[in-house]
C-alpha positions in Angstrom: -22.7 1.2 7.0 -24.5 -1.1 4.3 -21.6 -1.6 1.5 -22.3 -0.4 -2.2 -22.8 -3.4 -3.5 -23.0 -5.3 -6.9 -25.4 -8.3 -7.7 -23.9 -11.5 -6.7 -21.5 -12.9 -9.4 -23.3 -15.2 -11.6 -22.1 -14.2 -15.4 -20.3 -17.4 -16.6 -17.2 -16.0 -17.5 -16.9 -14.8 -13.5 -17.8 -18.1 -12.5 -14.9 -19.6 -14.9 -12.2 -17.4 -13.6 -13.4 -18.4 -10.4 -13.0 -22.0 -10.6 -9.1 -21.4 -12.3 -8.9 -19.6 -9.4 -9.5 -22.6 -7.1 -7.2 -24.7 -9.6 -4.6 -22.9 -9.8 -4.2 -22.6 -5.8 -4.9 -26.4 -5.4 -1.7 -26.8 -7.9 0.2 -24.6 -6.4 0.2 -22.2 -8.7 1.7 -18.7 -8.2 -0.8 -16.0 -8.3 1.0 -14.1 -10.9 1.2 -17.7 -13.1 -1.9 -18.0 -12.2 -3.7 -13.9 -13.6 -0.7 -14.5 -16.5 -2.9 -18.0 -17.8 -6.2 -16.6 -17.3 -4.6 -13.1 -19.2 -7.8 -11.7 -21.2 -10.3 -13.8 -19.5 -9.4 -12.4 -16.0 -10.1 -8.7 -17.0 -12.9 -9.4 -19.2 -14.2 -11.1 -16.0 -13.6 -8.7 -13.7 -15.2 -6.2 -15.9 -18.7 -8.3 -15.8 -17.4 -8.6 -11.7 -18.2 -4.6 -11.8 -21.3 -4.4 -13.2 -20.6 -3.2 -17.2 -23.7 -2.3 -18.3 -25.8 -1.7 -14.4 -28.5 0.7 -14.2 -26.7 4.1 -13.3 -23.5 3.4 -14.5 -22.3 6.8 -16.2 -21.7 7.1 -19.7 -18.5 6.6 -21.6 -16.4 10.4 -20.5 -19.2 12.0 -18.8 -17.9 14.2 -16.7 -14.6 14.6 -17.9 -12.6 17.5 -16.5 -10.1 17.7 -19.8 -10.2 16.9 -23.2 -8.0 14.1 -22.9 -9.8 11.0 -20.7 -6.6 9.8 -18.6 -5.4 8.7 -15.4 -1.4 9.2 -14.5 -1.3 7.3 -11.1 1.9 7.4 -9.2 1.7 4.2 -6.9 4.8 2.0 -5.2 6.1 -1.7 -6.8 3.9 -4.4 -6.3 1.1 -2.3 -5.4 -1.8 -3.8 -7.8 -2.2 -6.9 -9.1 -0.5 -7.9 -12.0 0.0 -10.7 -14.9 3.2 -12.8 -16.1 3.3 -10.1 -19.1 3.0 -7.2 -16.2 -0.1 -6.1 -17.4 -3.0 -5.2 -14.3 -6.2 -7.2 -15.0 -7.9 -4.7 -12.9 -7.0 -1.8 -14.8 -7.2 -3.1 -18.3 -11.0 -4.1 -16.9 -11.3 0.0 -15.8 -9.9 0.9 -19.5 -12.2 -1.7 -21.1 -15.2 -0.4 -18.8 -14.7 3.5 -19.0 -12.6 4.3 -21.9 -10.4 6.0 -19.8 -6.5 5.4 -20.5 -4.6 4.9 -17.3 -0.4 5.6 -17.5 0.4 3.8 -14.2 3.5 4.4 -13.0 5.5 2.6 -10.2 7.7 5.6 -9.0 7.3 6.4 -5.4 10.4 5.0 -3.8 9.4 6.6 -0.3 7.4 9.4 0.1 9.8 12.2 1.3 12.2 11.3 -1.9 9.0 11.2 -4.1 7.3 14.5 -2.7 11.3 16.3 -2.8 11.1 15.5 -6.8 7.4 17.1 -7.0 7.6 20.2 -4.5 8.5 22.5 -6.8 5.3 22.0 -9.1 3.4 22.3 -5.5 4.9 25.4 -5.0 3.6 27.0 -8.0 0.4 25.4 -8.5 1.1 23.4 -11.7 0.6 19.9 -12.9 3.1 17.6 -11.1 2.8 14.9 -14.3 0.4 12.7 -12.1 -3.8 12.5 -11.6 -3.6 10.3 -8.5 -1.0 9.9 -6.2 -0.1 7.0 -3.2 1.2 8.7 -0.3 0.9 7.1 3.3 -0.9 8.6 5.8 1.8 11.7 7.2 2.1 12.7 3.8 -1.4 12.7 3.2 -2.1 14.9 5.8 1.0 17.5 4.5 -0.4 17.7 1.3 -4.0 18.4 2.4 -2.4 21.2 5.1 -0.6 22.8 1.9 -3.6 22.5 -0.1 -1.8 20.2 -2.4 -4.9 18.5 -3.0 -7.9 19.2 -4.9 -11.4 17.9 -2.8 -13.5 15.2 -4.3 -16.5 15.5 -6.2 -18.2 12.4 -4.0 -21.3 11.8 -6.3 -19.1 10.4 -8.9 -17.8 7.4 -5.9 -20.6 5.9 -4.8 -18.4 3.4 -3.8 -16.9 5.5 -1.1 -19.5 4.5 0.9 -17.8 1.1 0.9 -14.8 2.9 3.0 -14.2 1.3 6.2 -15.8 3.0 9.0 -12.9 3.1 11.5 -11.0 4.8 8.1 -13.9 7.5 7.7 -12.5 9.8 10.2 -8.8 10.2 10.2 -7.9 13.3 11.6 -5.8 15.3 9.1 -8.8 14.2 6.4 -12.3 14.6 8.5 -14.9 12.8 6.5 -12.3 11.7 3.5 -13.2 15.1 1.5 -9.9 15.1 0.2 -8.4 11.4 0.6 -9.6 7.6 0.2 -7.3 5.1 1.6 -6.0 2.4 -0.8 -4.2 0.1 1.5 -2.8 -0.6 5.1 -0.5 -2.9 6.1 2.2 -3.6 8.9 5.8 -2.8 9.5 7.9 -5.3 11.1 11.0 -7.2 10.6 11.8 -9.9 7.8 14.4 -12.0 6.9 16.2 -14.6 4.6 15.0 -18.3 6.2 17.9 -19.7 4.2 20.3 -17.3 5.6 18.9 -17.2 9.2 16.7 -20.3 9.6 16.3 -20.0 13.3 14.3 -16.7 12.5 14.1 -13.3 14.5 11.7 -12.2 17.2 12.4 -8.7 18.1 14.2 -5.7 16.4 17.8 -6.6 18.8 17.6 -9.9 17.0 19.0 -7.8 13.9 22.1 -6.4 16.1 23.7 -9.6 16.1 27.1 -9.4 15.1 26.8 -12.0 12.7 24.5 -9.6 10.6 26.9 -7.0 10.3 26.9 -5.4 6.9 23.4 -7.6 6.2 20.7 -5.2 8.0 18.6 -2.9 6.3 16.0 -0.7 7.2 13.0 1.4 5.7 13.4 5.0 4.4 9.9 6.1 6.2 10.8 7.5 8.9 7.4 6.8 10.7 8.3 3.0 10.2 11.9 2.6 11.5 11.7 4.7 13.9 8.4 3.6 15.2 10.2 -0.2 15.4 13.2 1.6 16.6 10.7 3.2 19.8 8.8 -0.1 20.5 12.2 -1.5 21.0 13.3 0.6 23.8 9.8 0.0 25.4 8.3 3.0 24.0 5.2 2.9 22.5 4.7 5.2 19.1 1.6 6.4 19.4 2.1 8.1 22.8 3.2 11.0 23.7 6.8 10.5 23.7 9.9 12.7 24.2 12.3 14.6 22.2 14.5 12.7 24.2 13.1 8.8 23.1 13.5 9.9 19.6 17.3 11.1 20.1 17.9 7.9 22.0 16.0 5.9 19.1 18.0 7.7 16.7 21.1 7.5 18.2 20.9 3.8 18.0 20.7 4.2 14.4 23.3 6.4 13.7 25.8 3.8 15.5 24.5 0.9 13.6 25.1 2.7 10.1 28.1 4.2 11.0 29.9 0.9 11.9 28.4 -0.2 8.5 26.2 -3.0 10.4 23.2 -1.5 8.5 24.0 -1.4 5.2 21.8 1.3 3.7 18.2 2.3 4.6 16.1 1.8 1.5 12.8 2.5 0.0 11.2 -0.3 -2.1 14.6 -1.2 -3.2 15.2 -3.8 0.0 13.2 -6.3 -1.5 15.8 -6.6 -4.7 18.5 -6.6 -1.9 16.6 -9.9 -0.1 16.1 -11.4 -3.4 19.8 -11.2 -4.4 21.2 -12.2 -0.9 23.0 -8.8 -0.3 20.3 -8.0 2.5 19.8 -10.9 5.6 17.1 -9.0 7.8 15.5 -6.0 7.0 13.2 -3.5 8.5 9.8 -4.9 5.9 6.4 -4.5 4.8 4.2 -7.2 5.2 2.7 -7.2 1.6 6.0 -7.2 0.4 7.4 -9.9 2.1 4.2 -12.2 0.9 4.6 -11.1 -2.6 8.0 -12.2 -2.7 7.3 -15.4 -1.7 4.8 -15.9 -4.3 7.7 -15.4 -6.6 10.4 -17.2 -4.5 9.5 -20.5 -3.1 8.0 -19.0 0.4 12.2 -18.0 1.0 11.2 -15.4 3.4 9.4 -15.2 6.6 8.0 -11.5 8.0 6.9 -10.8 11.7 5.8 -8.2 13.6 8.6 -7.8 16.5 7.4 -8.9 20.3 7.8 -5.3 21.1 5.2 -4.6 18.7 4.9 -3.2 15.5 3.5 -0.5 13.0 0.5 -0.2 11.4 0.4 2.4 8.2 -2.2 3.5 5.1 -1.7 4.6 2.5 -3.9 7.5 -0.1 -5.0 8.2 -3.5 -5.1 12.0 -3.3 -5.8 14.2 -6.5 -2.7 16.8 -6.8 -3.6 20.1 -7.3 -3.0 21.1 -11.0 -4.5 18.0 -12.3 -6.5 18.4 -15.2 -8.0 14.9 -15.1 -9.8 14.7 -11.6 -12.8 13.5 -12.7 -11.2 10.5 -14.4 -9.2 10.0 -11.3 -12.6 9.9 -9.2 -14.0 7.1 -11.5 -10.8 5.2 -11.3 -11.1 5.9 -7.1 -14.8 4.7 -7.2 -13.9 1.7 -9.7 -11.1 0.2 -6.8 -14.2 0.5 -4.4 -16.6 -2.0 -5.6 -16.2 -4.9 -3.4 -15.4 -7.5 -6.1 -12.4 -5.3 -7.8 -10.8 -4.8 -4.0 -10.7 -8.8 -3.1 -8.8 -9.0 -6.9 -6.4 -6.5 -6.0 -6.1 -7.8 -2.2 -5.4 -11.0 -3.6 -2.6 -10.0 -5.4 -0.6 -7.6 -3.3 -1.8 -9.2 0.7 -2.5 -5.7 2.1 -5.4 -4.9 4.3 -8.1 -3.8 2.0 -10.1 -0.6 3.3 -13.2 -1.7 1.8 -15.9 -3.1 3.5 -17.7 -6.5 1.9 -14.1 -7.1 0.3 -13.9 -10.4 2.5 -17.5 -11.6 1.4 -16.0 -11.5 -2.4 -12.7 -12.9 -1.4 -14.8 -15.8 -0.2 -15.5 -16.2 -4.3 -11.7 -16.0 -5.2 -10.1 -18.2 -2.4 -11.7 -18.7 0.7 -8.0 -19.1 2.6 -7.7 -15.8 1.7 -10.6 -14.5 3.2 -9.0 -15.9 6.9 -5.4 -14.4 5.8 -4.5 -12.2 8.6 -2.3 -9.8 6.6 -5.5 -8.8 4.5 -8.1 -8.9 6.9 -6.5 -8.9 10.2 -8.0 -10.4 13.6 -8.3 -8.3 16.7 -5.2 -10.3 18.5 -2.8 -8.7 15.4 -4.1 -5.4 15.8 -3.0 -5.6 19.4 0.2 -5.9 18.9 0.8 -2.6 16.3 -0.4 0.7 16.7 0.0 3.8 14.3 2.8 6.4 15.0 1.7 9.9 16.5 0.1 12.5 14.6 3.2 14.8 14.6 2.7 18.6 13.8 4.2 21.1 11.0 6.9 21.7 13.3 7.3 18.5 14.3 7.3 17.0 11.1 9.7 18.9 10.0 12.4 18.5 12.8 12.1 15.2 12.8 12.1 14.4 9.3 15.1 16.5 8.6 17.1 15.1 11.9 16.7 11.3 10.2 17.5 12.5 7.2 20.4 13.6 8.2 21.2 10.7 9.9 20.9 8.7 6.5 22.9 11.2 4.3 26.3 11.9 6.9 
């Protein structure tokens, strides 16, 4: 597949953020310092980066599918890249580009809590307050089997054909008519190197007593209990047993009933790291990275010797939306190679779009070899994705570690 892509960056003001970009790293500069000094100059130059003004670029609005040209996007903390003020560079470059207003909003804790607060608004058919929504990969596919959301009108994301071709065909979404991924990344264990300095290698490494009441882990189910599988030797993607997930979950229940896990948590665990209340957690790679960026490289992250998970997460277009169109440019605009490296660069996910890693090259060339945004086949060995599960399935086993978490 031959990328959708732009000229090569040669506007001067691309060229200048470039070279701050290069700076700033040399200095040691944080990458949110370093988006918060360039401030205006970054989105103005990642607006030349996307080709304002190229031949075929639609008009101002065209296509609208309401009055009102808007994007509500419903997407998890540090999930975009951001600036000292906590303005995106990316999206003020979109607004600046399209005229199309964009209310993001960092609301999805997990996915069951998030789709629990929308289901209702499913149900009937009506606006759920959000364009474009961030939903891994499970609940991608439940949405889509409830007709939750609306297919995409692919002549207005030409950049979809910049979609990675091992994403094209994931089985609950055949050909992406209804789904683009955003990011993937890797679930595995992290902890505090102040508070454990001779680090962890496998998910048992978190049992030890002198963890109790310092433990957390991850309120996807798909992600704990994967780790929690892997652990007993099983591997997540096969075709396990009713009785490896009881066994799996049974080891949970014991470690939060003697209070040795303290809570499972959404997106919340990283505030627990960064105030010392949580030692070793159940993490996300990106995460873990982007913390470090903020906290003097405090934490380490790992993907257990058992092995580890690999996830994705969506956009999807809720039904009810009256602003699909809009959401389609603001899909297609995250696809151009150039706007993807910017946002990889900020939140170290692997970025689904293919000729990213040539324009990361342009931002930061260590980057371009960071195995947490572009991983190598030796990494990939070592995770796998966690079953396909069915209606029935999915629901069991949802509600059954629920359950666990709520008694």
């Amino acid at each position: 597949m031959t990328p959708h892509r732009r000229p090569p960056i040669s506007d001067p003001r691309v060229l200048a953020l470039v070279r701050a970009a290069r700076t700033a790293r040399g200095a040691g500069m944080s990458r949110r310092a370093f988006l918060g000094a360039v401030g205006a100059a970054g989105a103005g130059a990642l607006l030349s980066a996307c080709g304002d003004g190229d031949e075929g670029a639609q008009p101002v609005g065209s296509g609208s599918s309401s009055a009102e040209e808007l994007v509500r996007w419903a997407n998890w903390t540090l999930y975009v890249d951001r600036d000292d003020t906590g303005a995106s560079p990316s999206i003020s470059a979109f607004e600046q580009q399209t005229g199309i207003r964009v209310e993001y909003s960092e609301v999805i804790e997990d996915n069951e809590s998030f789709y629990a607060g929308v289901s209702a608004q499913f149900e009937a058919g009506r606006d759920i307050g959000y364009d474009l929504v961030t939903v891994t990969d499970f609940m991608a596919a439940r949405l889509i089997r409830l007709g939750y959301a609306q297919e995409l009108d692919k002549s207005r994301i030409p950049n979809a054909e910049n979609l990675l071709p091992s994403l094209v065909l994931p089985d609950f979404d055949m050909g992406r008519a209804r789904s683009l991924t955003w990011q993937s990344g890797f679930a595995g264990i992290a902890w505090d190197k102040n508070q454990l300095p001779g680090g962890l290698r496998t998910v048992s490494d978190l049992w030890n007593p002198d963890l109790a009441g310092r433990v957390e882990v991850l309120a996807e189910m798909r992600d704990t209990m994967g780790l929690l599988l892997f652990e007993q030797g099983i591997d997540p993607a096969s075709g396990w047993s009713d009785a490896d997930f009881y066994d799996a979950l049974e080891i949970l229940r014991g470690k939060l009933e003697s209070g040795h896990i303290r809570k499972i948590s959404g997106n919340s665990y990283t505030d627990n790291l960064v105030s010392g209340d949580a030692a070793a957690v159940f993490a996300w790679s990106g995460d873990i990275t982007a913390l470090n960026y903020e906290h003097d490289d405090r934490f380490a992250f790992a993907i257990p010797e058992a092995g580890g998970m690999l996830f994705s997460d969506n956009l999807l277009v809720p039904v009810g939306s009256p602003h699909r169109a809009e959401a389609e440019s603001l899909m297609d605009f995250y696809y151009d190679p150039e706007i993807a490296a910017q946002v990889a660069a900020w939140v170290n996910y692997i970025t689904p779009v293919e000729g990213a890693r040539e324009a990361m090259l342009a931002i930061d060339p260590s980057l371009a070899e960071n195995p947490s945004i572009f991983p190598d086949a030796e990494m990939l060995a070592n995770v796998t994705v966690f079953r396909t599960l069915d209606a029935a399935e999915d629901e069991r086993y949802t509600n059954e570690f629920l359950a666990v978490q709520e008694a």
